[in-house]
C-alpha positions as CSV (number, residue, x, y, z in Angstrom):
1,X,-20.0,11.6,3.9
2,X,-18.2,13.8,1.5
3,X,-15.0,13.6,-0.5
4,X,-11.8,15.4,0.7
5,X,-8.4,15.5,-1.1
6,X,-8.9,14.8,-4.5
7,X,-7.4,16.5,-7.8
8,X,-9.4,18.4,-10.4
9,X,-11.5,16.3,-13.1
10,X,-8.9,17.7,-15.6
11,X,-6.2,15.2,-13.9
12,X,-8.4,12.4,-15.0
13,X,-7.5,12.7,-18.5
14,X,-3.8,13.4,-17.7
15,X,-3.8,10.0,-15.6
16,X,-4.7,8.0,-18.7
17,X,-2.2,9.4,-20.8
18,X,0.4,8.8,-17.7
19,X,-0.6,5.2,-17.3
20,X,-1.4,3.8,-20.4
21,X,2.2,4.3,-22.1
22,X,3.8,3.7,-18.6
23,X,2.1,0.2,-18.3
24,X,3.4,-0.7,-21.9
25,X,6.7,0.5,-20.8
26,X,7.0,-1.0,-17.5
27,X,5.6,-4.8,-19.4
28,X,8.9,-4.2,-21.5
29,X,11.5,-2.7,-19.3
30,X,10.4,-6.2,-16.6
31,X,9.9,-9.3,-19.1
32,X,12.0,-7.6,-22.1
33,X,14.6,-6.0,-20.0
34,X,14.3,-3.0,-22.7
35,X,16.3,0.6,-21.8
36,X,15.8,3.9,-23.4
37,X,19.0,4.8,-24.8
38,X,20.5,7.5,-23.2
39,X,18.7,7.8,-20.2
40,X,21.7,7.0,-18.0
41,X,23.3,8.7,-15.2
42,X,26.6,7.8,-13.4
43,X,25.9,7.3,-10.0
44,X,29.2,5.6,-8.8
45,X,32.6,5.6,-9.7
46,X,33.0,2.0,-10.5
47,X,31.1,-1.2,-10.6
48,X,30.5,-3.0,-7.4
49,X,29.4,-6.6,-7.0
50,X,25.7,-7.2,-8.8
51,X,25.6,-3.4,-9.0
52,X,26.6,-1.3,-11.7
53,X,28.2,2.1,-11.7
54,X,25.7,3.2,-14.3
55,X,22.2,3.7,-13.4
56,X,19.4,3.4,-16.6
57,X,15.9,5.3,-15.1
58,X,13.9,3.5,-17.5
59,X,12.0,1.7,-14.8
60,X,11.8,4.4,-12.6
61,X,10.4,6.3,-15.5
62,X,7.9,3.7,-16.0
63,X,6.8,3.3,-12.4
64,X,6.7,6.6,-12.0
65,X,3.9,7.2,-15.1
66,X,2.1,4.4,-13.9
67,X,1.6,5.3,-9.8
68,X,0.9,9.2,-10.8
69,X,-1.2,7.8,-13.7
70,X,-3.1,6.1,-11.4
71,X,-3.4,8.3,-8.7
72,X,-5.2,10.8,-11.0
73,X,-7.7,8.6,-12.4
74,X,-8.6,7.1,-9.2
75,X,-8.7,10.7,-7.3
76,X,-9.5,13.2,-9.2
77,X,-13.0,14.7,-9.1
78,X,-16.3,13.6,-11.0
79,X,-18.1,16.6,-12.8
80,X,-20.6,16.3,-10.4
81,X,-19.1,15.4,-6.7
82,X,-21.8,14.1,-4.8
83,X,-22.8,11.8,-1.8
84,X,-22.8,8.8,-3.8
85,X,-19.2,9.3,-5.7
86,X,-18.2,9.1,-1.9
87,X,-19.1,6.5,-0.9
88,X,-18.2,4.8,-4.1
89,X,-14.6,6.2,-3.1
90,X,-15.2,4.8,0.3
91,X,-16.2,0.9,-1.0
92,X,-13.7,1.0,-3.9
93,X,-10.7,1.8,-1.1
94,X,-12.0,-0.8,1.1
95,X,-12.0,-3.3,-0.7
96,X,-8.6,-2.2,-2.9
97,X,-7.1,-2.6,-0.1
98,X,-8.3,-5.4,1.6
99,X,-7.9,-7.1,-1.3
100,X,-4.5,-6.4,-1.9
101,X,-3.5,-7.4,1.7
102,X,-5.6,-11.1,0.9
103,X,-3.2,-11.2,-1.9
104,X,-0.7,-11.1,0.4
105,X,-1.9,-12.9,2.9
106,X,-2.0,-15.6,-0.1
107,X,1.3,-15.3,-1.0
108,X,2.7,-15.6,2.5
109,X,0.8,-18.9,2.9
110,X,1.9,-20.3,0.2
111,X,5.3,-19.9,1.0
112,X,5.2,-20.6,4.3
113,X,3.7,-24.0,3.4
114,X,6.2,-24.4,0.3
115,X,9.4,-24.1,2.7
116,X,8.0,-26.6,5.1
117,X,6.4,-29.4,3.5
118,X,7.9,-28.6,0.2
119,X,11.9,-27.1,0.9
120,X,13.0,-28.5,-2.2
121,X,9.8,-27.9,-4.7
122,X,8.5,-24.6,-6.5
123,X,5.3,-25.7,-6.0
124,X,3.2,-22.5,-6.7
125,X,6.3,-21.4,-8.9
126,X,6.8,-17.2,-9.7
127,X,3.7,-16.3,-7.5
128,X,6.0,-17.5,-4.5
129,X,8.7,-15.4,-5.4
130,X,8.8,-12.2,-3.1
131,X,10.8,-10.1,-5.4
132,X,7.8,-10.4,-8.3
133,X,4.8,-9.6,-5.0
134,X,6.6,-6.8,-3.8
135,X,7.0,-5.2,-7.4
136,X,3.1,-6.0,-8.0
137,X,2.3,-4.4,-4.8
138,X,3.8,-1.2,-5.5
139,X,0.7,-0.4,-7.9
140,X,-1.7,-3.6,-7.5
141,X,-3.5,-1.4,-4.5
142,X,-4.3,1.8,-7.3
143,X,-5.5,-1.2,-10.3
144,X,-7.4,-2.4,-7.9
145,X,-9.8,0.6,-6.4
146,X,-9.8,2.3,-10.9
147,X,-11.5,-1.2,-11.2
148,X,-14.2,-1.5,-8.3
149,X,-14.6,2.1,-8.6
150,X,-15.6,2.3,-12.4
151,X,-17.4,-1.1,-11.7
152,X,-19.9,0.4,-9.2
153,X,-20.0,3.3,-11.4
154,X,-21.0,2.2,-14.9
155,X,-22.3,-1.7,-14.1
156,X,-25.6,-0.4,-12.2
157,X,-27.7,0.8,-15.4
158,X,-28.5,3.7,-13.8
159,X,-29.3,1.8,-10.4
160,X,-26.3,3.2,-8.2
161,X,-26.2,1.6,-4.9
162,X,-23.3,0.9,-2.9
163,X,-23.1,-2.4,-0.7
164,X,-23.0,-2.1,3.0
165,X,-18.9,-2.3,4.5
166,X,-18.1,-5.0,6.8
167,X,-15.6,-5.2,9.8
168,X,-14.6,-7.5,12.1
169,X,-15.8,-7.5,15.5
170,X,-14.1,-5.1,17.8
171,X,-13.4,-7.8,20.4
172,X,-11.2,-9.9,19.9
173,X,-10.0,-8.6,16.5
174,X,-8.8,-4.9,16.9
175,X,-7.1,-5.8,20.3
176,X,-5.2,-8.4,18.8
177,X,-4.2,-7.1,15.7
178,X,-3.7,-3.5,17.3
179,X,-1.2,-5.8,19.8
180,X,0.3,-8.0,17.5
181,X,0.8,-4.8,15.6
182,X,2.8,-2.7,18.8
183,X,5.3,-6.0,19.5
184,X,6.1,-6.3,15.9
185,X,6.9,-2.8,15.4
186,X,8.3,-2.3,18.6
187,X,10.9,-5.5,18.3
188,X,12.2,-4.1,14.8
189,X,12.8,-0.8,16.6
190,X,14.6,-2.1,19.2
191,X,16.4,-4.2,16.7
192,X,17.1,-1.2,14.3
193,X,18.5,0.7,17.2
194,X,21.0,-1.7,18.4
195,X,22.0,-2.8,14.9
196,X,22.6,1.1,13.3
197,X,23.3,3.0,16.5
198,X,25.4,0.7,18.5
199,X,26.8,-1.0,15.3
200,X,26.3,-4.4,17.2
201,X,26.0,-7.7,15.4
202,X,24.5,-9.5,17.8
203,X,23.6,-13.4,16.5
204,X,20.2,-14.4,16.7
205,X,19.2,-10.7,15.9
206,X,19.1,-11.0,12.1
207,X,16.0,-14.2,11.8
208,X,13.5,-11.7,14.2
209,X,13.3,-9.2,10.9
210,X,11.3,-12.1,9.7
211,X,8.9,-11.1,12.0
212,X,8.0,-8.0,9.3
213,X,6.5,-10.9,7.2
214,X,3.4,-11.1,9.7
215,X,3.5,-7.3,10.1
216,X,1.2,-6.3,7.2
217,X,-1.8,-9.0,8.3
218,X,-1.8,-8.1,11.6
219,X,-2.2,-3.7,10.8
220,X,-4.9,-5.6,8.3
221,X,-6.9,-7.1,11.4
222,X,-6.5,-3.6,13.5
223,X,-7.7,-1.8,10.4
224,X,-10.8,-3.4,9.5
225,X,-12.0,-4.1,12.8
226,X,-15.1,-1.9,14.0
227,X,-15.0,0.5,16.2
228,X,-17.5,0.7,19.3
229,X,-19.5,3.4,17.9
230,X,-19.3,2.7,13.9
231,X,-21.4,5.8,12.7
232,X,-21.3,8.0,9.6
233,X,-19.1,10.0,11.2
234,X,-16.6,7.3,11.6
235,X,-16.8,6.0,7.9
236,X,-16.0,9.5,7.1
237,X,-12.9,9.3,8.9
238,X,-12.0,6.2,7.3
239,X,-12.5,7.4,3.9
240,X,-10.3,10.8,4.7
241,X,-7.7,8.1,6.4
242,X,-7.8,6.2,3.8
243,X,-7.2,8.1,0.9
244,X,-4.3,10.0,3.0
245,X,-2.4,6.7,3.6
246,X,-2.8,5.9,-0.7
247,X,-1.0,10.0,-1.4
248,X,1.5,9.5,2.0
249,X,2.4,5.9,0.6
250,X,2.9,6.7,-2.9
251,X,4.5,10.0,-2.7
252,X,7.1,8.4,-0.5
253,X,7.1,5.7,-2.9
254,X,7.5,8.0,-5.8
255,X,11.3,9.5,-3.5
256,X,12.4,6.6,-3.0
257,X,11.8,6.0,-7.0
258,X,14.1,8.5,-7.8
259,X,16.6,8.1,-4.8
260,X,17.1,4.7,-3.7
261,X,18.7,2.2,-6.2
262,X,19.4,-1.8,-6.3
263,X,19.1,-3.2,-2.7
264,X,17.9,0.2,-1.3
265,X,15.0,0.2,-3.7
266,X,14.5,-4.2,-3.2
267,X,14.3,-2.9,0.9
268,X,12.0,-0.1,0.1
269,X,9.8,-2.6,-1.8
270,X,9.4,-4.9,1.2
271,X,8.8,-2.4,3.9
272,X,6.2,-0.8,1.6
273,X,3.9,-3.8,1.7
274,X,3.2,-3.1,5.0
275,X,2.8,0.9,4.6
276,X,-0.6,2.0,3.3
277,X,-2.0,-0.1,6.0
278,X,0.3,1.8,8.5
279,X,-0.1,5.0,7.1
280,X,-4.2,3.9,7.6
281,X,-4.2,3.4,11.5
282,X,-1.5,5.8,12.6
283,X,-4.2,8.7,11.0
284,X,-7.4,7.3,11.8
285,X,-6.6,6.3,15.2
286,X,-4.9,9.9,16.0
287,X,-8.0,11.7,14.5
288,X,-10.2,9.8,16.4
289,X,-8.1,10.4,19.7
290,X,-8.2,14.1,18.8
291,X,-12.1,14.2,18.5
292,X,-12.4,12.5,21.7
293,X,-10.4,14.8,23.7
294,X,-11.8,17.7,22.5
295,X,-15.5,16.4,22.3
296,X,-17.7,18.2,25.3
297,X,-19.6,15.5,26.8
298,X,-18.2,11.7,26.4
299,X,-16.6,10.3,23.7
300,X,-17.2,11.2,20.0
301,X,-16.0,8.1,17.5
302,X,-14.7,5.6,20.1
């Protein structure tokens, strides 16, 4: 297993000084509601409802710092790039993003059971508020690997060794998640379609987007479920997968930063919950596919 992708050690560096001053900005600019004055641009010619005419970039300044920031510390190289900083890489991904997807899951539980046993009680209070998980979750996924990463690294004394990976079963887990996964994502095609092509407001259309909700926990279960031959030559595909979906995620991310604004951005937000895991399966699965076809005798990863 080796380590693909990554940025030169010098980037390191530059990440700290990217997301130290851009945490400290972003704690201000969300709980202070503080805006560097004159950083403005005029974006529309006049104020519509809940939106202004004037955008401040403060907090896109701030999120962008932050997500490059942590990009470079968590993906640059060591000075010396061996075997076991892989497969640190590998664990630290694994279980940045399964945790982050738990957190979810966590969230989504909570306020499922809040709005039916509880409709009129906030009784988890912020942490069921989906505007405040979906901002976390833009950069919870990078805090979470510079943590187990530098953990594994520096907490051995000297001792490195990285704990065996675990995934579910391949049956039933993949199949369902993989097919939970397909309806979801085809029903809010089809639903897209009618609704942006056909302009058709059709009633009943509008409660099936909640479906998205369930979206990210079900590309969760396809993800970390095993595959039939779970070799070294698979975990190196994971790792490659996996790092791929963290740039492809956050360099959308980092667009939509600069382009979308007020509800765009709030949409953007949502729909990125679901994406690294996305991002994951459409390039592992594909890579193994491609392997397969073009291996001589049998199957190769499968």
């Amino acid at each position: 297993m080796k380590s693909r992708f990554l940025f030169p050690n010098q980037f390191k560096l530059l990440g700290w000084l990217l997301a130290i001053p851009g945490f400290v900005l972003g704690y201000f600019v969300l709980y202070h509601e503080y805006k560097i004055t004159g950083f403005e641009l005029v974006i529309r010619h006049q104020d519509g409802l809940f939106i202004s005419a004037v955008e401040n970039f403060t907090n896109e300044l701030a999120l962008a710092m932050i997500v490059l920031g942590l990009l470079f510390i968590a993906f640059s190289k060591e000075k010396k790039e061996d075997e076991l900083t892989a497969r640190m890489r590998y664990n630290a991904l694994y279980w940045a993003i399964l945790i982050n997807y738990l957190i979810y899951g966590i969230w989504l539980t909570a306020t499922i059971i809040r709005a039916v046993f509880f409709p009129d009680i906030r009784v988890i209070g912020e942490f069921t508020d989906v505007l405040a998980t979906t901002i976390y979750n833009l950069f919870t996924p990078l805090v979470i690997f510079v943590v187990r990463y530098y953990y594994l690294r520096y907490s051995k004394n000297g001792e490195y060794k990285v704990g065996k990976l675990f995934y579910m079963p391949y049956k039933p887990y993949k199949i369902i998640g993989r097919l939970v996964s397909v309806i979801i994502l085809t029903m809010l095609l089809v639903i897209f379609i009618i609704k942006w092509f056909f302009k058709e407001d059709i009633k009943g259309l509008d409660p099936l987007f909640d479906l998205f909700v369930f979206l990210p926990l079900s590309l969760l279960m396809w993800a970390y479920s095993r595959e039939k031959n779970e070799d070294e030559f698979v975990a190196t595909l994971r790792l490659e997968s996996m790092q791929l979906a963290v740039y492809i995620n956050y360099a959308i991310l980092l667009v939509a930063n600069c382009c979308l604004f007020f509800t765009g951005f709030l949409m953007f937000m949502f729909i990125n919950l679901a994406t690294i895991a996305f991002f994951f399966v459409m390039r592992f699965n594909y890579i193994l596919w491609k392997y397969n076809k073009e291996a001589e005798q049998g199957e190769l990863a499968s």
